[in-house]
BAMAR-292485 format. One record per residue: residue number from 1; x, z, y of N, C-alpha, C, O in turn. Coordinates in steps of 0.02 Angstrom, whole numbers, always signed. Atoms other than C-alpha are relative to their C-alpha. Example, Ala and Ser with C-alpha at 12.3 -4.5 7.8 and 13.67 -1.06 7.14 Angstrom:
2
   k    n_x    n_z    n_y   ca_x   ca_z   ca_y    c_x    c_z    c_y    o_x    o_z    o_y
   1    +45     +0    -59   +615   +390   -225    +45     +0    +60    +97    +33    +59
   2    -42     -3    -59   +684   +357    -53    -39    +37    +55    -14    +45   +110
***
This chain:
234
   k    n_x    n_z    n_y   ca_x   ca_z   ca_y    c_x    c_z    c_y    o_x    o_z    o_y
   1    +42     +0    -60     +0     +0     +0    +45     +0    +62    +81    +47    +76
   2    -48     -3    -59    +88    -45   +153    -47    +63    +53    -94   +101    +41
   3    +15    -72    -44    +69    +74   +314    -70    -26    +45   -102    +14    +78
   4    +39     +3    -56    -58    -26   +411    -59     +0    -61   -106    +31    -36
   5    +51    -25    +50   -184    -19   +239     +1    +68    -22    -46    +83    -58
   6    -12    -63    +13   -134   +152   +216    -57    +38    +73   -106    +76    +69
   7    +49    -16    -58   -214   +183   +390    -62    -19    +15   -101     +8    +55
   8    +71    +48     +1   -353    +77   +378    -20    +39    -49    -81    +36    -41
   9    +16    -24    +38   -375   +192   +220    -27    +82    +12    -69   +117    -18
  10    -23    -63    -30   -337   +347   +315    -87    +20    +49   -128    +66    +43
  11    +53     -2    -43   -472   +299   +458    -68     +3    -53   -115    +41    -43
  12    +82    -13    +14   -619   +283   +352    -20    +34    -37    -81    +27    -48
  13     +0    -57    +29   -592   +439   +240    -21    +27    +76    -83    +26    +79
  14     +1    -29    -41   -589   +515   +414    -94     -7    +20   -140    +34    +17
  15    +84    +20    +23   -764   +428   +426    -59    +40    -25   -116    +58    -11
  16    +61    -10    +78   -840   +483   +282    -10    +77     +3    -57   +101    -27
  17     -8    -68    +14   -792   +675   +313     -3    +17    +47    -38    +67    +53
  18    +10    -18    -93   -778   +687   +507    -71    -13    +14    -82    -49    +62
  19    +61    +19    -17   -959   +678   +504    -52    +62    -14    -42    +98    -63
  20    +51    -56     +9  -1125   +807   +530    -21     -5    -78    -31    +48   -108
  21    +16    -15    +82  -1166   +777   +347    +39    +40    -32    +20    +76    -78
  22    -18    -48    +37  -1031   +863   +308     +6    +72     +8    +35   +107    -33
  23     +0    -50    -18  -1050  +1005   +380    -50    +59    -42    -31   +117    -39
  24    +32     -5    +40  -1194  +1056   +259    +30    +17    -58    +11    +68    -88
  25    -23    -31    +60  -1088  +1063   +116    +84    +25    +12   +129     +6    -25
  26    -43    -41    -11   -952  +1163   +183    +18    +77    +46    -30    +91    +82
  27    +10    -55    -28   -901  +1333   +262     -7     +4    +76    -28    +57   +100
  28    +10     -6    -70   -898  +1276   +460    -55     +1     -2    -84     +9    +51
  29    +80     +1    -31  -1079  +1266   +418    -21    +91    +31    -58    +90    +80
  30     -5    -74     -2  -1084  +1468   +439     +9    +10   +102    -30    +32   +144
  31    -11    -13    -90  -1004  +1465   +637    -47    -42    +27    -66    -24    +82
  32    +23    +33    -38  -1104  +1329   +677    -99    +28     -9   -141    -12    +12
  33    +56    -47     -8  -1272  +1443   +658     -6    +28    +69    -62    +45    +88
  34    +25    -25    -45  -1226  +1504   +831    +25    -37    +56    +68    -80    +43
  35    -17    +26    -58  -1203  +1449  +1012    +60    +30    +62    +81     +0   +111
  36    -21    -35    -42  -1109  +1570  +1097    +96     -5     +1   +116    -25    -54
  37    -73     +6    +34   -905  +1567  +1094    +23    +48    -41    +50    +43    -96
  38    -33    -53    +41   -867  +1736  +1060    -37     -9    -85     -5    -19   -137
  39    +30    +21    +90   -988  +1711   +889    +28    -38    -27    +70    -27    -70
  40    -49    +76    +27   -927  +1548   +852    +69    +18    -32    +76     +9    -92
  41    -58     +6    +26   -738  +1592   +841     +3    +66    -39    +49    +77    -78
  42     -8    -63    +27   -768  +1757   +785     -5    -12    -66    +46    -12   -100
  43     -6    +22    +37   -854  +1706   +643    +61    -55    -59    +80    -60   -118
  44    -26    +68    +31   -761  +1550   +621    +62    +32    -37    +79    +12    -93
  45    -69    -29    +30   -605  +1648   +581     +0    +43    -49    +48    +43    -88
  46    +20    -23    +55   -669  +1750   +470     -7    -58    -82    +31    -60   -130
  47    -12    +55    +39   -728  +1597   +363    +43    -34    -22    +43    -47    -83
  48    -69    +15     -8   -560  +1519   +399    +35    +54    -50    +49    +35   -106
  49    -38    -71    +47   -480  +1681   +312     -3    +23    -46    +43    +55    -72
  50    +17     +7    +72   -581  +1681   +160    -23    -93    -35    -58   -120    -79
  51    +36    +72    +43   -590  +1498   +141    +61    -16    -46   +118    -35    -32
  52    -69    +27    +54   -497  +1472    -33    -46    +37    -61    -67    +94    -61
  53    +34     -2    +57   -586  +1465   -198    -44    -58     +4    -37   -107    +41
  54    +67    +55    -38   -767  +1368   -218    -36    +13    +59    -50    +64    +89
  55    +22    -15    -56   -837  +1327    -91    -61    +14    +40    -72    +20   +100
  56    +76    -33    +26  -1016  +1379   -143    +11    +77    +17    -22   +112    +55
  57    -13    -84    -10   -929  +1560   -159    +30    +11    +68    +38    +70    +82
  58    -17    +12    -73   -868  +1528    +17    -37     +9    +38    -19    +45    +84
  59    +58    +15    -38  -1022  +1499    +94    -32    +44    -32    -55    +79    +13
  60    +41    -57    +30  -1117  +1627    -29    +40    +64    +39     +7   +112    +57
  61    -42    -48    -22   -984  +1737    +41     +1    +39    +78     +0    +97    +98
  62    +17     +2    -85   -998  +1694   +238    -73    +44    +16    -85    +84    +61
  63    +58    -25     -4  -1177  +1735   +199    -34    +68    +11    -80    +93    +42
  64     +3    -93     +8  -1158  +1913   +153    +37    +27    +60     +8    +62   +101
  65    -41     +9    -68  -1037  +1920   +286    -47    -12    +63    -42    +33   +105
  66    +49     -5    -71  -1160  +1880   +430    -35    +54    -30    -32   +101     +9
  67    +61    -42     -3  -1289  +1990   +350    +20    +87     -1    -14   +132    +24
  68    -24    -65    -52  -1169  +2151   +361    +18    -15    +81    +18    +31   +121
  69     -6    +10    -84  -1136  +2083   +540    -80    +22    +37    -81    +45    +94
  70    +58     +8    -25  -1335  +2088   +563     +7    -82    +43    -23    -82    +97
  71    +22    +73    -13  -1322  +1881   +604    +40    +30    +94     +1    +13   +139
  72    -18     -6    -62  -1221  +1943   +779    +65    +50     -4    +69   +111     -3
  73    -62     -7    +10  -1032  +1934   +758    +27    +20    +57    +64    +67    +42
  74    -40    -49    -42   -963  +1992   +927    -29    +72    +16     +6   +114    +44
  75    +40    -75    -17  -1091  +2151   +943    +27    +43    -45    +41   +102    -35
  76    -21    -30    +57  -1036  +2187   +779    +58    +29    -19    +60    +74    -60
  77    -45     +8     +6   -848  +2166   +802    +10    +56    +68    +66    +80    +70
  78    -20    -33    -51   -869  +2281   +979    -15    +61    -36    +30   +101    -43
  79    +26    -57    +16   -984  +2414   +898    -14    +15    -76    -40    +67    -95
  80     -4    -27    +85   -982  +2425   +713    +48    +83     +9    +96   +101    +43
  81    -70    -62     -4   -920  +2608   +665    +28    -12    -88     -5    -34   -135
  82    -54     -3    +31   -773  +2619   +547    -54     +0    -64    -71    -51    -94
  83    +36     +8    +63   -887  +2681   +404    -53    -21    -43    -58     -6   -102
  84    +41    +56    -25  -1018  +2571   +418    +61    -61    -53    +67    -63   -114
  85    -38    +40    +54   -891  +2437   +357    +30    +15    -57    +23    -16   -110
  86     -7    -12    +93   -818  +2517   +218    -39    +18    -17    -29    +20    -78
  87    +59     -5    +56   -977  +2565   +159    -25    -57    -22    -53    -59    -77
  88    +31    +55    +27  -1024  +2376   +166    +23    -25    -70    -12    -68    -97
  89    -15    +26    +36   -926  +2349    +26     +0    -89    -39     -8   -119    -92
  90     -5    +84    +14   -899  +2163    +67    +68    -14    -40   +117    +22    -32
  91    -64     +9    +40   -767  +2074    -63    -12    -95     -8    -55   -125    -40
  92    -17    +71    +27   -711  +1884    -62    +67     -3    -30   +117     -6     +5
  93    -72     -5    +51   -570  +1886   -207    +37    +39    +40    -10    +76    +54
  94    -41    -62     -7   -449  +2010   -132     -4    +33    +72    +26    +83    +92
  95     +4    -26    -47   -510  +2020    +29    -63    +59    +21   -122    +40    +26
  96    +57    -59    +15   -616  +2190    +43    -24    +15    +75    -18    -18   +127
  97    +40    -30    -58   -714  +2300   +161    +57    +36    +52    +47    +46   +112
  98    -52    -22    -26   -538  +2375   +198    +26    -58    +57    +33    -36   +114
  99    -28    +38    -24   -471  +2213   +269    -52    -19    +64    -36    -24   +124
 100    +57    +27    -53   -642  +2160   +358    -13    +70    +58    -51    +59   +105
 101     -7    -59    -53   -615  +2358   +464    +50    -27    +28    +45    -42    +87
 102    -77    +25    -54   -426  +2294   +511     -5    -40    +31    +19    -45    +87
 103    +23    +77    -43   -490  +2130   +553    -24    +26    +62     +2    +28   +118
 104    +51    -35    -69   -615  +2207   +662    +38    +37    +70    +44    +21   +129
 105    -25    -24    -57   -530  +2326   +746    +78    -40    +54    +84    -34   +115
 106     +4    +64    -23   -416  +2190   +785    -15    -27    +46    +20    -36    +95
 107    +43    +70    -33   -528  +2075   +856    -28    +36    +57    -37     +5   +109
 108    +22    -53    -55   -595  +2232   +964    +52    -10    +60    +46    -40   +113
 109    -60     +7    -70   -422  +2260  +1061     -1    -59    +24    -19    -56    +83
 110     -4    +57    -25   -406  +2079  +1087    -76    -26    +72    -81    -49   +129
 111    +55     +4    -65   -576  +2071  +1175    +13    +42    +42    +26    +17    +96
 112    -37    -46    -54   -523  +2218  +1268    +40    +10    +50    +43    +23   +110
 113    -83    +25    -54   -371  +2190  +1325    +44    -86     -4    +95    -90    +29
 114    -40    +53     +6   -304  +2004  +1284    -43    -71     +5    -27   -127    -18
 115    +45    +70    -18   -447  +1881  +1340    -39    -18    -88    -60    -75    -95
 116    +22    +22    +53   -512  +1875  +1157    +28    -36    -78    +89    -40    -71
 117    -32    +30    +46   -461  +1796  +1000    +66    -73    +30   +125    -80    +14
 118    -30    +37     -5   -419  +1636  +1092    +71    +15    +60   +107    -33    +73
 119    -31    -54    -33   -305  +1763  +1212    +63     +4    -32   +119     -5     -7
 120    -76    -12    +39   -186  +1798  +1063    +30    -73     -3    +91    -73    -13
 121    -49    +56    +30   -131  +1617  +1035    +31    -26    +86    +88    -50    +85
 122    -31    +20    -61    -96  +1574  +1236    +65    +71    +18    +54   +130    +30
 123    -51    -31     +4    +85  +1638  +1244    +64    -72    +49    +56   -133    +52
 124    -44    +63    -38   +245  +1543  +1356     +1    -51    -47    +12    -45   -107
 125    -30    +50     -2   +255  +1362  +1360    +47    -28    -52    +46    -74    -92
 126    -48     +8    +45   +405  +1389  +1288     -1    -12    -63    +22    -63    -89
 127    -10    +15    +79   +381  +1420  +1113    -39    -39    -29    -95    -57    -13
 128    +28    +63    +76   +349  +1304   +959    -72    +29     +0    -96    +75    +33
 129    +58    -24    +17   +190  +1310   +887    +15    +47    -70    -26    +90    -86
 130    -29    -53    +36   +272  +1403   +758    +10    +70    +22    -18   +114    -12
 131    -18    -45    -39   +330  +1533   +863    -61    +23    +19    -76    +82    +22
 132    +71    -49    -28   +157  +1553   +926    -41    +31    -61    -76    +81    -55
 133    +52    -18    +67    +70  +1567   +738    +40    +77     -7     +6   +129     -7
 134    -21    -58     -2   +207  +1701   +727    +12    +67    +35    +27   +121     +9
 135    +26    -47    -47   +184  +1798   +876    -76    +16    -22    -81    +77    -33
 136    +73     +5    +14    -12  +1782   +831    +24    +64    -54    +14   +124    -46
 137     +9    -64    +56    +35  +1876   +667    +36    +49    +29     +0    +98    +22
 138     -9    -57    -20   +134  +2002   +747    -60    +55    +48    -77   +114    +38
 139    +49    -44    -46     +4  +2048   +897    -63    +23    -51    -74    +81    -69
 140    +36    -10    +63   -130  +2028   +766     +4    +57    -37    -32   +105    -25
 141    -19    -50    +66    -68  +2134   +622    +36    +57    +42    +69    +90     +3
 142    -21    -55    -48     -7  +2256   +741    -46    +65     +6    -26   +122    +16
 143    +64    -55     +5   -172  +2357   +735    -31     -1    -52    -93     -1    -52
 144    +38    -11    +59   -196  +2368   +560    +26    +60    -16    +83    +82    -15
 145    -14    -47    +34   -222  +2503   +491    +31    +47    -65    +47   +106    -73
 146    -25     +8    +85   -167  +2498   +314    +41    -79     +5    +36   -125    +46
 147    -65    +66    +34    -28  +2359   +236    -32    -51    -12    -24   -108    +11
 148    +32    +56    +67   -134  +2274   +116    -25    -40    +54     +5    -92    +39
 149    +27    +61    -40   -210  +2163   +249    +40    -65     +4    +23   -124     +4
 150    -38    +50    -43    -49  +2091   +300     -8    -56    -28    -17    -97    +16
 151    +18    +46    +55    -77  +1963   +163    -44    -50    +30    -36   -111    +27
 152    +69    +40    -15   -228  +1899   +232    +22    -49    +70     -4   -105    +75
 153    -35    +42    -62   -135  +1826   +404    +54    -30    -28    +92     -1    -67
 154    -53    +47    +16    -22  +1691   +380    +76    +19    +42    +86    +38   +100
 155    -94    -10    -62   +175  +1710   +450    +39    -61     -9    +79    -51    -54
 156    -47    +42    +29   +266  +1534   +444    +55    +11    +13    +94    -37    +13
 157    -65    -12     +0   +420  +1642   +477    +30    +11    -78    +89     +6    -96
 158     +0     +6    +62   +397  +1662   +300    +15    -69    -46    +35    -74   -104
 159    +15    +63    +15   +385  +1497   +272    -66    -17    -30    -65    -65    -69
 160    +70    +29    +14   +184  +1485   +239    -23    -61    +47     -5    -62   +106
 161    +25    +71    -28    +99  +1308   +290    -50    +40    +44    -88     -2    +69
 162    +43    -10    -23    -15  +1439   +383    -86    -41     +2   -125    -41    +50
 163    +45    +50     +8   -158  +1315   +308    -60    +26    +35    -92    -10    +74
 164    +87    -40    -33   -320  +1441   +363     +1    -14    +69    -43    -47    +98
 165    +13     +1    -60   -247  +1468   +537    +10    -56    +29    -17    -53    +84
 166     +1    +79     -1   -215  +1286   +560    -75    -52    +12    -90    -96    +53
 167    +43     +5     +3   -375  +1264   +501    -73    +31    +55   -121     -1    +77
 168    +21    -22    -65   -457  +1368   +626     +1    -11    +48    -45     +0    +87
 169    -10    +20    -76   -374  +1303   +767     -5    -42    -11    +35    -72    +25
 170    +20    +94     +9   -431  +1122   +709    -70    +10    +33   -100    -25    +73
 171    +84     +7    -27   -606  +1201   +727    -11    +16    +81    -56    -10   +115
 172    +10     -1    -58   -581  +1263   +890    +15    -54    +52    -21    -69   +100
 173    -40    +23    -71   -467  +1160   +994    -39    -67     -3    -67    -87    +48
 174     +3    +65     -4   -514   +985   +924    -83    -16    +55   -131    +20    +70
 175    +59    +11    -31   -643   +903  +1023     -6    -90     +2    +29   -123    +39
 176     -6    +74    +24   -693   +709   +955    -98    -15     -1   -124    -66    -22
 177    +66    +16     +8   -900   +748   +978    -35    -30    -55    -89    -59    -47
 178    +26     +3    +48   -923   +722   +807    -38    +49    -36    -45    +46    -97
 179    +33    -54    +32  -1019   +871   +775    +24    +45    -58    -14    +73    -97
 180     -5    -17    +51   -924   +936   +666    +67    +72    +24    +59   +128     +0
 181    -39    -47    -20   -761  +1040   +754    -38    +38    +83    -77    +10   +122
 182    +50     +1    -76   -824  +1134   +918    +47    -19    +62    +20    -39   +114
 183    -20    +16    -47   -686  +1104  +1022     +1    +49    +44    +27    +29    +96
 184    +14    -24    -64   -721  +1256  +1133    +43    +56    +33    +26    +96    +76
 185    -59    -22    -59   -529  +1322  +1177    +15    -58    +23     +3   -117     +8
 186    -46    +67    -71   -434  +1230  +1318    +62    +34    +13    +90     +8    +62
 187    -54    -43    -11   -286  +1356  +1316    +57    -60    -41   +116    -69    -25
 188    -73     -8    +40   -201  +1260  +1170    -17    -88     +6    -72   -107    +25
 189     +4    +46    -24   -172  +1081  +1182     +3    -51    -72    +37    -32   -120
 190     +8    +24    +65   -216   +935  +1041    +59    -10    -32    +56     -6    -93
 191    -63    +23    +38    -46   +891   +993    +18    +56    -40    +36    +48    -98
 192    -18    -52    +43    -13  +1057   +937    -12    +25    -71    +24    +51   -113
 193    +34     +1    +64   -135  +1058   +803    +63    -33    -70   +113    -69    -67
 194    -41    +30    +55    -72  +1036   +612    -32    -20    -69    -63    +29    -87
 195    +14     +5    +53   -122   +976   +458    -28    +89    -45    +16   +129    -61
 196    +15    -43    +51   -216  +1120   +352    +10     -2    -93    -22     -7   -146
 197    -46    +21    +76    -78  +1108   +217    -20    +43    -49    -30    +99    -25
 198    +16    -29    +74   -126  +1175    +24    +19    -45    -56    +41   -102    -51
 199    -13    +58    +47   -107  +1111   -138    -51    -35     -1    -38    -70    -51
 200    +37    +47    +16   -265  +1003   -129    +33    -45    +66    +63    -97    +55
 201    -22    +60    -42   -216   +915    +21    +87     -9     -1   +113    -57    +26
 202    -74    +22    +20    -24   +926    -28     +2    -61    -63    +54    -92    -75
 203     -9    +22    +59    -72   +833   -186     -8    -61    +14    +34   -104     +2
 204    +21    +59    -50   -171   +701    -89    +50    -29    +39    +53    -91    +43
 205    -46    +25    -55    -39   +679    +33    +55    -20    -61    +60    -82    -55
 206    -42    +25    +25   +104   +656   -112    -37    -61    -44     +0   -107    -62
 207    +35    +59    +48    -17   +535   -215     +0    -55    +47     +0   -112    +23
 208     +7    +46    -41    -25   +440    -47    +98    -34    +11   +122    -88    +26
 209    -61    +13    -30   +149   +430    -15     +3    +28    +90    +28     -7   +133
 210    -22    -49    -68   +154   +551   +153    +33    +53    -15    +41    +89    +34
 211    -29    -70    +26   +246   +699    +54    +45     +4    -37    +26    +34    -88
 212    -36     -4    +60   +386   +689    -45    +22    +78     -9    +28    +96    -68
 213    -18    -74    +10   +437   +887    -17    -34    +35    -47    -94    +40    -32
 214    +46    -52    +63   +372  +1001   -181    -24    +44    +26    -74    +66     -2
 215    +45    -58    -16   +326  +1136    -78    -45     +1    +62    -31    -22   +118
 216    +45    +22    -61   +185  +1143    +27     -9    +64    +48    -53   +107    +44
 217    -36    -57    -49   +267  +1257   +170     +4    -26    +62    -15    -81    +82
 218     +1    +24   -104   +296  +1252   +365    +32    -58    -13     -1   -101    +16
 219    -43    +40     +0   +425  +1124   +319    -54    -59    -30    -75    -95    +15
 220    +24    +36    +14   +327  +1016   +225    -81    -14    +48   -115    -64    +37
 221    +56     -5    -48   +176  +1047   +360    +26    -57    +69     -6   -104    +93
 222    -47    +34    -62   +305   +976   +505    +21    -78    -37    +23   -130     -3
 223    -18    +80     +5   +356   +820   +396    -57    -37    -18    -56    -98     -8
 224    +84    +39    +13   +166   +770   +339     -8    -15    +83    -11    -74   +100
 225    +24     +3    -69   +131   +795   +536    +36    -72    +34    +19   -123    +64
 226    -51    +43    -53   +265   +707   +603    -36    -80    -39    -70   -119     -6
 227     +8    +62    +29   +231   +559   +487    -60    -21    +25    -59    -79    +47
 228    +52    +23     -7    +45   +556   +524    -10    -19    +51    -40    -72    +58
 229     -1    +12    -74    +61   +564   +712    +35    -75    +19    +26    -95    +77
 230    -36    +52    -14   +176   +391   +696    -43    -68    -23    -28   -125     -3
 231    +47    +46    -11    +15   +294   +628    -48    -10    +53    -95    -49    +46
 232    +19    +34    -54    -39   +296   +808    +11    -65    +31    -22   -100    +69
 233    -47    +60    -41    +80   +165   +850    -16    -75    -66     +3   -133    -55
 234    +13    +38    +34    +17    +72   +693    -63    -56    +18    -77   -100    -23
***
């Protein structure tokens, strides 16, 4: 497959999936229940954070998830008390009622003091977008209360493809009026965005010929990117 059928292949997958139908059978359907921002990303990151398994149990998951929220994710995230959530005894595979309190309180300071979720990722100019995912997990995980969380935030100082939070900031920042991402930060700018690297879309990408790297890590996140960004000029 040469590169300009590769793109021509590229665009109308984009098509077929960049579209309100799909939103129905996947987990952004969950944020897009509300109108407001703080709901929206609040949620959305949540979803984002347990999205990995099926994606039935994803969305069965989100579900239970709004309904300890009472269907109103920033009221919930200001005034929930502590035992209140661990009594909810919410659990998506390893992420518990423990993790969904750290989260929270979290997401509290940030409204508080740091303009909000989208607050933590506007940081100098200067640094990579790397540098910012990793500041993110430091300010972030900074107010947890317990360890076991740390797991649940990505660090690509580690070398993780950060695929969730990637994924998250696809839903926020992008903005293409396809109904499908909301688009509704302006802090962070489109180029920055990255591929929401895993092994399903690592596998895809080496079956295509965009991946030759085995591991699907920051490194291999930066050479899928770079490559994809050069079928503009195609």
């Amino acid at each position: 497959m040469t590169k300009e059928e590769l793109k021509e292949f590229l665009d109308f997958k984009v098509e077929e999936y960049n579209s309100p139908a799909f939103v129905d059978t996947d987990p952004i359907q969950i944020p897009h229940k509300f109108s407001s921002k703080e709901d929206i990303e609040i949620i959305a990151f949540f979803m984002a954070t347990i999205a990995w398994g099926n994606r039935k149990m994803i969305i069965s998951n989100g579900e239970k998830l709004l309904n300890i929220m009472g269907n109103t994710p920033y009221d919930f995230v200001m005034n929930a008390k502590d035992d209140f959530i661990l009594e909810s005894q919410f659990v998506h595979r390893t992420f518990n009622s423990e993790d969904l309190l750290n989260f929270v309180v979290s997401m509290r300071k940030a409204y508080l003091s740091d303009n909000g979720l989208e607050g933590l990722f506007q940081y100098a100019d200067s640094l990579s977008k790397k540098e910012r995912l990793i500041e993110f997990n430091r300010s972030f995980s900074s107010n947890f209360r317990t360890e076991r969380s740390l797991k649940h935030v990505a660090n690509p100082s580690k070398g993780s493809a950060a695929k969730r939070i990637n994924m998250f900031l696809r839903w926020m920042v992008r903005k293409d009026q396809k109904g499908v991402d909301f688009g509704i930060w302006n802090s962070i700018p489109r180029s920055e965005l990255h591929l929401p690297l895993d092994v399903h879309s690592g596998r895809v990408a080496r079956k295509l010929g965009l991946l030759d790297r085995k591991q699907n890590d920051w490194i291999g996140n930066r050479m899928i990117g770079k490559l994809l960004r050069s079928f503009k000029e195609v």
